[in-house]
C-alpha positions as CSV (number, residue, x, y, z in Angstrom):
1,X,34.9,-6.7,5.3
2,X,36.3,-7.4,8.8
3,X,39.4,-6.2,8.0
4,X,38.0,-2.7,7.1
5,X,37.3,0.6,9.9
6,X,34.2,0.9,10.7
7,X,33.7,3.7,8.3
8,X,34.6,2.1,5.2
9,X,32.2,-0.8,5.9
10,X,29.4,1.6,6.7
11,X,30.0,3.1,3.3
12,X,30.4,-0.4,1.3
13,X,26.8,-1.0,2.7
14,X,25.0,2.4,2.1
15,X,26.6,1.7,-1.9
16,X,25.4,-2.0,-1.9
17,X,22.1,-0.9,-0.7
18,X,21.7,1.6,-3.4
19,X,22.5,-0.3,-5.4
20,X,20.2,-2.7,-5.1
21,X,17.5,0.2,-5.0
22,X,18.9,0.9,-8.4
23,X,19.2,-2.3,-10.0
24,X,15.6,-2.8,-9.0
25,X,14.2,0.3,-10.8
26,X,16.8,-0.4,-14.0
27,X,15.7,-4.1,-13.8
28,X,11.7,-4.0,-13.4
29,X,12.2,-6.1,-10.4
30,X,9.7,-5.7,-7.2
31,X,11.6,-6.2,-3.8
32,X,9.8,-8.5,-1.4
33,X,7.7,-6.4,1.5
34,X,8.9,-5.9,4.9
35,X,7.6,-8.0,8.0
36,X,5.9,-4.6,8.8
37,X,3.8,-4.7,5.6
38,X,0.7,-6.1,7.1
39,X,0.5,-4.6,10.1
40,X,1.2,-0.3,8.2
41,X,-0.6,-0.7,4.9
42,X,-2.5,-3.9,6.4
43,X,-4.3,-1.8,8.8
44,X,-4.5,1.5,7.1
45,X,-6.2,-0.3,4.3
46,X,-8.5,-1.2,6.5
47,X,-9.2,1.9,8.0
48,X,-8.1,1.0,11.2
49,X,-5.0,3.7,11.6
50,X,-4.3,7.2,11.3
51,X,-3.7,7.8,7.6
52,X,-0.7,10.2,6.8
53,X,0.2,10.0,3.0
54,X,3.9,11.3,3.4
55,X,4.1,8.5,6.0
56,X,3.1,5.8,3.5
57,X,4.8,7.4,0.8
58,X,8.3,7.4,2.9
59,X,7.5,3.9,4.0
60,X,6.6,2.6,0.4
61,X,10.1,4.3,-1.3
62,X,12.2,3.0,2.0
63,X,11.1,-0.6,1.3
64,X,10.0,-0.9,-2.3
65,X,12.2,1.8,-4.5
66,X,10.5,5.2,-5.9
67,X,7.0,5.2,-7.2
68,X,7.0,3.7,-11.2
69,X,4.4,7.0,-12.0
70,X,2.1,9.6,-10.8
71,X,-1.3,10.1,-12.0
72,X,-4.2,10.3,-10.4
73,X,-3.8,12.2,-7.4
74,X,-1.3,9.0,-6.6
75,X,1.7,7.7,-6.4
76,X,1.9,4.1,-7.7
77,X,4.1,1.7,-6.3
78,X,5.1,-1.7,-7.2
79,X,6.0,-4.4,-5.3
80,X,5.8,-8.1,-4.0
81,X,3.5,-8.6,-1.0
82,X,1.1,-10.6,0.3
83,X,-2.3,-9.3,2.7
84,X,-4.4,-11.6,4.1
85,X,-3.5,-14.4,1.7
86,X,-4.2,-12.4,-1.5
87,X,-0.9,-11.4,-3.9
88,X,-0.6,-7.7,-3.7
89,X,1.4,-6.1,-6.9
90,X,0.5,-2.2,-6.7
91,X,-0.1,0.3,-3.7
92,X,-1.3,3.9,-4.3
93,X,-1.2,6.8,-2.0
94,X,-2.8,9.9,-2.7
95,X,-0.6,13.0,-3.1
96,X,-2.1,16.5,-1.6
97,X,-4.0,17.9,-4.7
98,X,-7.2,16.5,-3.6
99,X,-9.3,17.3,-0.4
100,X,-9.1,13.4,0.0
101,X,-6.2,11.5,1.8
102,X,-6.2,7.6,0.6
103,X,-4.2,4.6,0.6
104,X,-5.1,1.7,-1.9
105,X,-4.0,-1.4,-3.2
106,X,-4.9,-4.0,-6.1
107,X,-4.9,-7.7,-5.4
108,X,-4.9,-10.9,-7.8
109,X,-8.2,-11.5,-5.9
110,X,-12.0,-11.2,-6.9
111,X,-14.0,-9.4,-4.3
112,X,-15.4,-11.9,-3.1
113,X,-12.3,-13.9,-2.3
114,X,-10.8,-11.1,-0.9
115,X,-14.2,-10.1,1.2
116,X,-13.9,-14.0,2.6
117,X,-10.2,-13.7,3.2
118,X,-10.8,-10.6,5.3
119,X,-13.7,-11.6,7.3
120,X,-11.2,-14.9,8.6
121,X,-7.7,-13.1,8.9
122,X,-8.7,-10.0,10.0
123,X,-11.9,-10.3,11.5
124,X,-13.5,-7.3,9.4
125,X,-16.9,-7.8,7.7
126,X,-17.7,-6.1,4.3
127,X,-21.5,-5.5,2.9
128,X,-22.6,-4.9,-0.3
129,X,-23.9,-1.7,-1.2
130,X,-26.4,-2.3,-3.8
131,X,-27.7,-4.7,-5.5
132,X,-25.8,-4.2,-8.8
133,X,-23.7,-6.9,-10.5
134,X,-20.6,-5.6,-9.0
135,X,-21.3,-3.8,-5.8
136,X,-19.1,-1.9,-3.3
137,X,-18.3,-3.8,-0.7
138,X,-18.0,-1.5,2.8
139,X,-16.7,-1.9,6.3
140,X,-17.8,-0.4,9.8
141,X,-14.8,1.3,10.2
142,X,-15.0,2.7,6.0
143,X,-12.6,0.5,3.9
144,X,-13.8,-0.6,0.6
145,X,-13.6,-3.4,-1.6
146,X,-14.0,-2.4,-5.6
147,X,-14.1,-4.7,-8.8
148,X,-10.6,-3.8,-10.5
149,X,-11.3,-6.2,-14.1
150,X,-10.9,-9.2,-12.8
151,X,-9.1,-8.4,-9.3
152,X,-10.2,-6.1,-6.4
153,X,-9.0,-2.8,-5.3
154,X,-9.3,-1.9,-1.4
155,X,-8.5,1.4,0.1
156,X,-9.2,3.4,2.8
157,X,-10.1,7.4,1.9
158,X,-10.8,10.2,4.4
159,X,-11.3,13.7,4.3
160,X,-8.3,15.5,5.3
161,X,-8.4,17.4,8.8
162,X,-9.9,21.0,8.4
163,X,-7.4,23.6,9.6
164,X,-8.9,26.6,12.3
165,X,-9.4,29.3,10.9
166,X,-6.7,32.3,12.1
């Protein structure tokens, strides 16, 4: 491609790249996350940043393709990602039909695990709810570990701002 203007190289790589976007949805492949993974969906996961679900829905199409569905209130993404040691396959954002903005993701973790792994990597603690056999697990700042089967679910969900009255 050296031998090509400027423009005509520009445009070979906006095609390549789309293409890739499309293979990927054709193919059922996940593309491997960004370096800014952890630190965006990291933290809003953990409550710990402003959560903005056209933000995380732009971010997660950018880097990982269109959502595979909607339902739920959500867009569900696939992908290929890793937080705080634990395999991370599916992100969900909430759209705007509820009064609720979220962000959530399922791990190949038990609760536990993930509880432990979050307590060493990212300094954030988690209690137990209740009592039950398979209890929430909370955080200070409001993220929440959930039984998924036999994996865990963590989010982050927050009322959305009111709007003043006119």
């Amino acid at each position: 491609m050296p031998g090509l203007p400027a423009r005509v190289r520009g445009r070979v790589r906006v095609l390549v790249s789309a293409a890739i976007v499309a293979l990927t949805c054709v193919t059922g492949n996940v593309a491997a996350a960004p370096s800014t993974f952890g630190p965006v969906i990291g933290s809003a996961l953990l409550c710990r940043s402003a959560l903005d679900n056209a933000y995380f829905h732009s971010y997660l199409t950018r880097f990982f393709g269109p959502s595979y569905k909607h339902e739920g209130g959500a867009y569900w993404f696939r992908l290929d990602a890793t937080l705080w040691g634990a395999p991370v396959k599916e992100v969900m954002v909430s759209d705007d039909s509820s009064e609720l903005v979220f962000i959530a993701a399922i791990t190949d973790s038990k609760p536990d695990e993930l509880e432990k792994a979050l307590r060493l990597d990212a300094g954030t603690a988690f209690k137990a709810v209740d009592n039950s056999r398979y209890p929430l697990r909370k955080s200070v700042p409001g993220s929440t570990i959930a039984y998924a089967n036999d994996k865990s679910k963590i989010y982050c969900a927050k009322y959305k701002p009111q709007r003043p009255a006119r």
